[in-house]
C-alpha positions in Angstrom: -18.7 119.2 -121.8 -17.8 118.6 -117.9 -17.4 121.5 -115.6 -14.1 123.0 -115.6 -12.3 122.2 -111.7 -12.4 125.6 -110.0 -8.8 126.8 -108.8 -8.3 126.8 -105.1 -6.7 129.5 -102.8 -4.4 126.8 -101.9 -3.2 126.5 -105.2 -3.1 129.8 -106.5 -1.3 131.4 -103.2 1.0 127.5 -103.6 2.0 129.4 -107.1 2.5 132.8 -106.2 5.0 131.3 -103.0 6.5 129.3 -105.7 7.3 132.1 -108.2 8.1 134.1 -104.9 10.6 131.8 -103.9 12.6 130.9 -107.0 12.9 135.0 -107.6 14.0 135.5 -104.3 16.4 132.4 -104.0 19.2 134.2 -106.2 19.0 136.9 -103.6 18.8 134.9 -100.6 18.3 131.3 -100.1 17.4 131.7 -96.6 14.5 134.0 -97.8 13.4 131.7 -100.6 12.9 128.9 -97.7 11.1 131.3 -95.6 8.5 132.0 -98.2 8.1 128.0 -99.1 7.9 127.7 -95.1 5.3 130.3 -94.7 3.0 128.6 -97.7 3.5 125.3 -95.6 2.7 126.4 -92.5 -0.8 127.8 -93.7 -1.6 124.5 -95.4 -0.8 122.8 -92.3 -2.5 125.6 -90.0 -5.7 125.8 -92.9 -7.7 122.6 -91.4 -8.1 124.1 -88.4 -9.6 127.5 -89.5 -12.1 126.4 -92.1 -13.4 130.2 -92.5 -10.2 131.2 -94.6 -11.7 129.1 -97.5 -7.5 128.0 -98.5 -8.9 124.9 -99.6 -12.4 125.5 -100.4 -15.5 127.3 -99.9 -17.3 127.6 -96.2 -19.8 129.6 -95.4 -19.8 130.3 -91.5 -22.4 133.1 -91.7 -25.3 135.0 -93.5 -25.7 138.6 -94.7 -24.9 141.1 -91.8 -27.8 143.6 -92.7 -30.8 141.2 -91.8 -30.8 141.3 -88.2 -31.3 137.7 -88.4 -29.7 134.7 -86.9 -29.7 130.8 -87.3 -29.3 128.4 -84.7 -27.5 124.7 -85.5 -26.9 121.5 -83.3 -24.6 119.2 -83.7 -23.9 115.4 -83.0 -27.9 114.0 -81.6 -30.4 113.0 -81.7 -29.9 111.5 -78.1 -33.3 110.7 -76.3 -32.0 112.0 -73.4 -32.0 115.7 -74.7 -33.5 116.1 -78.2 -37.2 115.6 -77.1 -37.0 118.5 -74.7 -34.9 120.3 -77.3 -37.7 119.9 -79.5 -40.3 121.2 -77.2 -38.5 124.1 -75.9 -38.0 125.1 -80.3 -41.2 125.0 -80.4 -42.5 127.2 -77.8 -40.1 129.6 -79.5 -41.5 129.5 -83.2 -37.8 128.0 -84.1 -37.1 126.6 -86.5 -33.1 125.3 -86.2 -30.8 122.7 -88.1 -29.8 119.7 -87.1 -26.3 118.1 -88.2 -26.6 114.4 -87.7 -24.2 111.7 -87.6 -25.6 108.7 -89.6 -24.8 106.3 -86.9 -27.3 108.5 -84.6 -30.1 108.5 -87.3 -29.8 104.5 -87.5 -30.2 104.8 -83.8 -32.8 106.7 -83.4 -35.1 106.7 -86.2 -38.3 108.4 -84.3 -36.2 111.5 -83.3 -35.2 112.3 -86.9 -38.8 112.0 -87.7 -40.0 114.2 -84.6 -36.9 116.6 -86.0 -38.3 116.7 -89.6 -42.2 116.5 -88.4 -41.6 119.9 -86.7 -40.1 121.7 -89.4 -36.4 121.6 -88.5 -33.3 120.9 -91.3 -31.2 117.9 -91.0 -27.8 118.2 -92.9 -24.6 115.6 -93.1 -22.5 115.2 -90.1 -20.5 112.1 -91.8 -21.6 108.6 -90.4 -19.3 107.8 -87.7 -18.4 111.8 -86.4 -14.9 110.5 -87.1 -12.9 113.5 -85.8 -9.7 112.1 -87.7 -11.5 111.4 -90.6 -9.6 114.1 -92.5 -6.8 113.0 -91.9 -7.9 109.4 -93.9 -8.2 109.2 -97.4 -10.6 110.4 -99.7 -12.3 107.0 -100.7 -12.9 107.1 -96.6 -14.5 110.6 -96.6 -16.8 110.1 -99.5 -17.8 106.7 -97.8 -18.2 108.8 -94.3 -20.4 111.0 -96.6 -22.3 109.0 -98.7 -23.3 106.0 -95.7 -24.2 109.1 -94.0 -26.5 110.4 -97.2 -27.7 106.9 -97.9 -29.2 106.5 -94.4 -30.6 110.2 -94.3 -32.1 109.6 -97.8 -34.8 106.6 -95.8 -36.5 109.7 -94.4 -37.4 111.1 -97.5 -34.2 113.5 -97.7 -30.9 114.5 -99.3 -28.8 116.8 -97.3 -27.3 119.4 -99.3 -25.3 120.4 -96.7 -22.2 118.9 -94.9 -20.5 120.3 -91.6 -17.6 118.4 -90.7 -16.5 116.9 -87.4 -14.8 119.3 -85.1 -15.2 121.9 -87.8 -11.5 120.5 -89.5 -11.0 120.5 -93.4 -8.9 119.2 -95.7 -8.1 119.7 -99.4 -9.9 116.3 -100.6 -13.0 117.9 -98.7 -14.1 120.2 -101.8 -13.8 117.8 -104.7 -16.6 115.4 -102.4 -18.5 118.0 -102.0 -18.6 119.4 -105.1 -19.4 116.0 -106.7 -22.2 115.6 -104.7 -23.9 119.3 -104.8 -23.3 119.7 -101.4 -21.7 123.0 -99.7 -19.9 122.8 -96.2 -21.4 124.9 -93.2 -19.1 126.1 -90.8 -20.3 128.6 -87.6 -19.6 132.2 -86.5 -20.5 131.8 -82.8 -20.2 129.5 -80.3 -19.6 128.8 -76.8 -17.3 126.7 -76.6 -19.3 124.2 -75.0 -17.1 121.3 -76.2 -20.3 118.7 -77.3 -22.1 119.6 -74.2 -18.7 119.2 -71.8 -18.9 122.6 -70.7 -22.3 124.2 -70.6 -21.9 126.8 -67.6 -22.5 130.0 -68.5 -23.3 129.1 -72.0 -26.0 131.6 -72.8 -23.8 134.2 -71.6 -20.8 133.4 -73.8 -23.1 133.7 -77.0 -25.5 136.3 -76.0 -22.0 138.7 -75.1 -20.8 138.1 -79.0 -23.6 137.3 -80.8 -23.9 139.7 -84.0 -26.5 139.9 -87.3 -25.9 137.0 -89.3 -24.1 134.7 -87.2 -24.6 130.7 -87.6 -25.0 129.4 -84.2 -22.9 126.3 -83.5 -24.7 124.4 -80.0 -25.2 120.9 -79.6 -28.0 118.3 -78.5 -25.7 115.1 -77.7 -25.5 113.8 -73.8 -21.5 113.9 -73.4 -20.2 110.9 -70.6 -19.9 113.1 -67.9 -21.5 112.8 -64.6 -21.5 116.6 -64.2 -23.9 117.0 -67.2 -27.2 117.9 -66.5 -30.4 118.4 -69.2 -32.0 120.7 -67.0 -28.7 123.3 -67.3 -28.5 122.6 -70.5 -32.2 123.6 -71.4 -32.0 126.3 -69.1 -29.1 127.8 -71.1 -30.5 127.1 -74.7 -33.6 129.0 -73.0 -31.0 131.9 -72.2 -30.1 132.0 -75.6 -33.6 131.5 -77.6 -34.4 134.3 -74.9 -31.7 136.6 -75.1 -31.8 136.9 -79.0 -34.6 139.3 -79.3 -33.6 141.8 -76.5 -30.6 142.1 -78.3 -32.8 143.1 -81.7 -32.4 139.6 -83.4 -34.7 137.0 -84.5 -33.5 133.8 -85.2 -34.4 132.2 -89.1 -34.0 128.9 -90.5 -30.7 128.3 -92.1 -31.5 128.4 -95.5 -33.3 131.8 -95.1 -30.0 133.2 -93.5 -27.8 131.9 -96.3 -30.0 132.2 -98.9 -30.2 128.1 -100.5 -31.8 125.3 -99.7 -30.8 123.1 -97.2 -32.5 119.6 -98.3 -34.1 118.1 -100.9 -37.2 115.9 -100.9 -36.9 112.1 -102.4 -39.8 110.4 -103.8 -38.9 107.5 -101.7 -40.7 107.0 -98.5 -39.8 108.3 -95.0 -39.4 106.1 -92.4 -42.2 107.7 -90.1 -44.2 104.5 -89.4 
């Protein structure tokens, strides 16, 4: 017997405006719009704030009694700022999670490895990092997804989880995940730093806000801007990785903080040679 297709907030608040509406509209038309207007202004406003779940689940952070945080990056590996990345983790003892791009995995293979060779996550960032790409059709999200999969799957791993570019959602986004056992990660805190655009005073922006539980949204991409500099940038993530305990906070992997695994293992082999 197949699994029976969850309701969505979407379509039980679309029912209650509906019901809403035609009872009011004997009353007052104007009123019966204003409801239908209401429901279609938070379908329209809904991609843009993935943490009211209207169209499917998110989960933006963990449990708020652990004292525990989890630190993600988005849109590398670049070589001009991951390998540093990597060393500075380490000197921490973190362990973060690393949403890739399939395009950037293709590019550079020996990164992901480094990544996964030191104990980091590596979830589904599409293949492209299409920001548009929910606004294209489902056949092109599942394709976004699953090239995405396909290529992560050489390194001897299936994501299980999916974060999508520039954090939008759409309604076609939970049937593709849910076909593929995959869950979407959003983010409690961030800067902004706008993929690395605006780093200054990054650390500080974070550290200010920054409570139990939160998932950490910073990135390890090299934007095309001459005012970017790695050596800010490091000194910033440094700030944070820093910052976290004074503030009585220790940073955990991912999974630990939400409580599921992140990846799977494949039989196949990884491309570390």
């Amino acid at each position: 017997m197949k699994n029976k297709r969850a309701i969505a907030p979407a379509e039980i608040l679309g029912i209650i405006c509906g019901v809403a509406a035609a009872g009011l509209f004997s009353i007052s038309p104007y009123l019966s719009a204003a409801v239908l207007s209401a429901f279609v202004a938070a379908c329209l406003a809904a991609p843009f704030f993935p943490p009211t779940g209207l169209f499917l689940p998110v989960i933006r952070r963990g449990r708020r009694d652990t004292s525990s945080v989890a630190v993600t990056f988005d849109d590398g590996p670049d070589s001009r700022t991951t390998p540093f990345l990597l060393e500075l983790l380490a000197r921490f003892g973190v362990h973060a999670t690393f949403f890739i791009p399939g395009k950037k995995a293709l590019a550079h293979p020996e990164l992901v490895n480094s990544i996964l060779g030191a104990g980091h996550a590596i979830g589904n960032h599409t293949f492209t990092h299409d920001v548009l790409v929910m606004l294209k059709s489902q056949k092109t999200l599942a394709c976004e997804i699953d090239d995405a999969q396909k290529v992560l799957g050489d390194f001897g791993l299936t994501p299980l989880t999916f974060r999508p570019p520039a954090g939008v959602v759409n309604p076609k986004l939970g049937a593709v995940l849910k076909n593929r056992e995959m869950v979407c990660i959003h983010y409690s805190r961030r800067g902004p730093d706008i993929g690395n655009r605006w780093i200054q005073g990054l650390s500080g922006k974070i550290l200010a806000k920054i409570r139990s539980g939160d998932i950490v949204l910073l990135h390890d991409c090299c934007p095309q801007s001459a005012s970017f500099s790695v050596e800010i940038w490091l000194a910033e993530i440094e700030k944070i990785l820093a910052g976290l305990p004074e503030k009585g906070l220790r940073v955990v992997p991912l999974g630990e903080l939400i409580e599921r695994p992140l990846m799977k293992e494949n039989i196949r082999k990884s491309q570390a040679d």
